[in-house]
C-alpha positions in Angstrom: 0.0 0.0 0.0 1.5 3.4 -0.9 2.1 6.5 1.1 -1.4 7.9 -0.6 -3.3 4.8 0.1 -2.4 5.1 3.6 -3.9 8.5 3.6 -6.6 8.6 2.0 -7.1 5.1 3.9 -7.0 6.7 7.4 -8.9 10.0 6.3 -11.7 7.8 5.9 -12.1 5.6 8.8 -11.9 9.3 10.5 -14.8 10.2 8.1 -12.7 13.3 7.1 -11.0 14.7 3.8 -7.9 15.4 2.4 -7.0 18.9 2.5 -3.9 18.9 -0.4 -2.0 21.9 -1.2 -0.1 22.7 -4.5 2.9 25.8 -4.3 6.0 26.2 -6.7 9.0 24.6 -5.8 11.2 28.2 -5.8 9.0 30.1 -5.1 10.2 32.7 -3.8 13.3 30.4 -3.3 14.0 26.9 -2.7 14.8 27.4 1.0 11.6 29.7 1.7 9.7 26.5 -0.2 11.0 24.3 2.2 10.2 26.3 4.7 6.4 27.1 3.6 5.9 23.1 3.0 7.2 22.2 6.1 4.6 24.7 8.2 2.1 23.1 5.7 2.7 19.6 7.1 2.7 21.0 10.7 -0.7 22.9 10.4 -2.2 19.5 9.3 -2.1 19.7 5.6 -2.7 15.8 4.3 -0.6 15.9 1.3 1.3 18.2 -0.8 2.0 18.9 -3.9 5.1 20.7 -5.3 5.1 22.3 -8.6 7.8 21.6 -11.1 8.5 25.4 -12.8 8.3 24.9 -16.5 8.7 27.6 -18.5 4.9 27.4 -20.6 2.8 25.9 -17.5 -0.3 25.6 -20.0 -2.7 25.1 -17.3 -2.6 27.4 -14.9 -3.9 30.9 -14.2 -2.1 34.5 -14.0 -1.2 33.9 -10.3 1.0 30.3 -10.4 1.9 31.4 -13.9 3.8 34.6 -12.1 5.0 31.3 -9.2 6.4 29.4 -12.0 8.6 32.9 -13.6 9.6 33.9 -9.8 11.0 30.5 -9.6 12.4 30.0 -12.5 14.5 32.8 -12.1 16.5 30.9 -9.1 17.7 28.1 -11.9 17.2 25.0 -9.5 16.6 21.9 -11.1 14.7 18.6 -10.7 16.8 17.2 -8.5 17.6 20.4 -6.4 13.7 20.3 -6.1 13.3 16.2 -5.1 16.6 17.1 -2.9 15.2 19.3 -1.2 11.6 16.8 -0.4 13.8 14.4 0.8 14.5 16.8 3.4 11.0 17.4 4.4 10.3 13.5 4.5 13.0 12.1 6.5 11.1 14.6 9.2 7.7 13.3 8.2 7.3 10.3 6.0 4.1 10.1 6.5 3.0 12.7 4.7 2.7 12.2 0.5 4.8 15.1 -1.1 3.3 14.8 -5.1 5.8 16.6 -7.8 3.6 17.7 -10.3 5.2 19.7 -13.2 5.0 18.6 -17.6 6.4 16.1 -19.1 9.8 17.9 -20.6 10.4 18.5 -16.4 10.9 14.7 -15.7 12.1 13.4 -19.4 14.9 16.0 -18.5 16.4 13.1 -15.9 15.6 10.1 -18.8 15.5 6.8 -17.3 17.3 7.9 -14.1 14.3 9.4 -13.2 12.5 6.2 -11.5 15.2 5.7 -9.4 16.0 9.3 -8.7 11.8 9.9 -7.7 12.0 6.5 -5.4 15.9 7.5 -3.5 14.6 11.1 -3.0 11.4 9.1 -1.6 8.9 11.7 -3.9 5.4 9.4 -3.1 3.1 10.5 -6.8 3.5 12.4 -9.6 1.0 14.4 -11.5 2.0 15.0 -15.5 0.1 17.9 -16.9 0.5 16.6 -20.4 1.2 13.4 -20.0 0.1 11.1 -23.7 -2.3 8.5 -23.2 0.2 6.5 -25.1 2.8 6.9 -22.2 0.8 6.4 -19.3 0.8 2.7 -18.8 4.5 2.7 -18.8 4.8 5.2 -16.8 1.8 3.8 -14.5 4.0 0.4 -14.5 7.2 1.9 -13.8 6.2 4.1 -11.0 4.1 1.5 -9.1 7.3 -1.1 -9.2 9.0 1.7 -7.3 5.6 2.6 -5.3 5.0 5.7 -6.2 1.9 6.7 -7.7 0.7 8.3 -11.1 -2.1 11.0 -10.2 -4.3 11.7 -13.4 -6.4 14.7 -14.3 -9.9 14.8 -15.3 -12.0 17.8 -16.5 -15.3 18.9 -17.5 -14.7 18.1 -21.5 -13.0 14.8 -20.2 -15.1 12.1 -22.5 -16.5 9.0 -20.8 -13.8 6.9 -23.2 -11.2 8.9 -22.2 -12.2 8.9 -18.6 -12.0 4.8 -18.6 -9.1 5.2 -20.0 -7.5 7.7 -17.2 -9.1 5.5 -14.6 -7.0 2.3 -15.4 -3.8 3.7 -16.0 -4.0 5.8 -12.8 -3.2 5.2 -8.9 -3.1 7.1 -5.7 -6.1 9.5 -6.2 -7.5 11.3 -8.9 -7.4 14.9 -9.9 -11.1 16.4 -11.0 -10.6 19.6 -12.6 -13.6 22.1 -11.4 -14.0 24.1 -14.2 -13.3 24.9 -18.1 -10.4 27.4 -17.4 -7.3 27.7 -15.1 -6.0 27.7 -12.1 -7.5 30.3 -10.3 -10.6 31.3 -12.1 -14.0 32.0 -10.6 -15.3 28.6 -9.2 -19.2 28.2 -9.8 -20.7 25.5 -8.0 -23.1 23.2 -9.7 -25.1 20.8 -9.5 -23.8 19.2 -12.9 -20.1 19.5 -10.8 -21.5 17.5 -7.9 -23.0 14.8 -10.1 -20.3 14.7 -12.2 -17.9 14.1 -9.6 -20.3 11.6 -8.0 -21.1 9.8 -10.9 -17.0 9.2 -11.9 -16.7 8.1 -8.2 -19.1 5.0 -9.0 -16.4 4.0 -11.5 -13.4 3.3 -9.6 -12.5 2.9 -5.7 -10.0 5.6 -6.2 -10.0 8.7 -4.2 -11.3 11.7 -5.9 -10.2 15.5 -5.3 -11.6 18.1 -6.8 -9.4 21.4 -8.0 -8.9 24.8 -9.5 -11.4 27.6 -8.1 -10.9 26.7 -4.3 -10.1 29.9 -1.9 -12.3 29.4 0.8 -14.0 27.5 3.9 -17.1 28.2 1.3 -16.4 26.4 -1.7 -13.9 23.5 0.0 -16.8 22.6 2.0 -19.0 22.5 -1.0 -16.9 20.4 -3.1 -15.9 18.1 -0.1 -19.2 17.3 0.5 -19.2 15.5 -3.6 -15.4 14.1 -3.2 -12.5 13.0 -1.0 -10.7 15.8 -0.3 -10.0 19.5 -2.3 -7.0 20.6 -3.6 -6.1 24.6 -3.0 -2.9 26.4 -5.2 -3.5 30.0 -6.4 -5.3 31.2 -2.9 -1.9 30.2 -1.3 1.0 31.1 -4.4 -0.6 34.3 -4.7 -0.3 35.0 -0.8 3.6 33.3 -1.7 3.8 36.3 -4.6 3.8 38.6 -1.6 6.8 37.5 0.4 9.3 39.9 1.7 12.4 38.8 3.4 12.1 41.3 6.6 8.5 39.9 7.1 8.7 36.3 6.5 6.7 35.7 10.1 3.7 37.9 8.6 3.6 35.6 5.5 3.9 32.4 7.5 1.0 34.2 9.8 -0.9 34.7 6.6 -0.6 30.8 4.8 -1.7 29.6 8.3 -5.1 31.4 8.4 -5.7 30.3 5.2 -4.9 26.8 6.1 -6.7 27.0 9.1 -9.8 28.8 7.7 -9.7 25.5 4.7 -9.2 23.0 7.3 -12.5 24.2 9.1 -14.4 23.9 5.7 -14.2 20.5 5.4 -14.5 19.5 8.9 
């Protein structure tokens, strides 16, 4: 059983649901990132996700589009960034740290990159654009090491390609709120909620549902249709502010947000 598994595993005898965060490896450096993830873990965050910077992020909105530049800016690589989680879990393995970045971010470290992702102890990946074509290889070749391959569905996903995503995927999946990016206005439906509910009769995987997600208001909504809620702009644009001389007042900031998330979906 995986890191994930576990997780979501425990979460559920509990009767509660994952609260999963996404910021920019980098951003504002890779020593402030360490430092934000790590008071993510200790405010109870249930896994994390740590953006790759790419240079054409494709998905996301203005805010972790302007994550991605500050980032990339510092020139750290992929294995400055899985260094750097290997840090963060040998002071808590148990919770999931999820890399999630394109596909030119990880074909960058070629066939190393299995046993790079498993010695840095990185628990899932999430592959923007990964090819259908690719995905049961790289499904197969990430499970031998145990680490799981997180798939995205959307709104325009098909129900072909959705059986598709479903068995070349593990650890949890990634429902995609609405038609745009990262960051835009979430509307709450009730076509969302049945959609999400009707993809969850498909598989025993975990759903989380992403993209839109600011508040106590809408994480409770959506956790109410899904396992758990995934929130990234709210907390890389409160990131975007950072100033050195009041790192405490940023820290103070990422922690209400966490705290006021965490009560949503209690």
């Amino acid at each position: 059983m995986s890191n994930i598994e576990k997780v979501f595993k425990n979460l559920k005898k509990d009767n509660k649901k994952a609260l999963i965060t996404y910021s920019v490896a980098g951003d504002p450096d890779l020593e402030s990132s360490e430092k934000i993830i790590r008071n993510f873990i200790l405010e109870g965050v249930d896994i994390i996700e740590v953006g790759v910077p790419f240079s054409d992020p494709m998905a996301e909105g203005p805010s972790i589009q302007l994550g991605h530049e500050r980032a990339l800016k510092n020139k750290i690589s992929l294995l400055d960034i899985m260094q750097m989680c290997l840090k963060i879990k040998n002071d808590h393995p148990n919770t999931p740290l999820v890399l999630m970045g394109y596909m030119n971010n990880f074909l960058s470290l070629k066939e190393n990159l299995f046993d790079e992702l498993k010695k840095n102890k990185i628990d899932g990946l999430i592959i923007v654009d990964l090819p259908y074509v690719e995905s049961n290889e790289f499904l197969k070749k990430l499970n031998d090491k145990d680490i799981d391959l997180i798939r995205l569905i959307s709104p325009t996903t098909t129900k072909e390609r959705i059986d598709k995503i479903l068995a070349s995927s593990s650890g949890y999946l990634y429902y995609i709120s609405l038609k745009g990016v990262t960051g835009s206005e979430l509307k709450i439906s009730d076509e969302l909620e049945n959609r999400v509910l009707e993809i969850k009769k498909q598989t025993k995987l975990p759903i989380v549902v992403g993209f839109g997600i600011k508040d106590a208001k809408t994480a409770k909504k959506m956790s109410l249709c899904s396992d758990g809620v995934v929130v990234g702009s709210k907390l890389v644009d409160e990131i975007g502010s950072f100033n050195p001389n009041k790192e405490n007042i940023l820290n103070q900031n990422l922690t209400s947000i966490i705290s006021e998330l965490k009560e949503g979906i209690s």
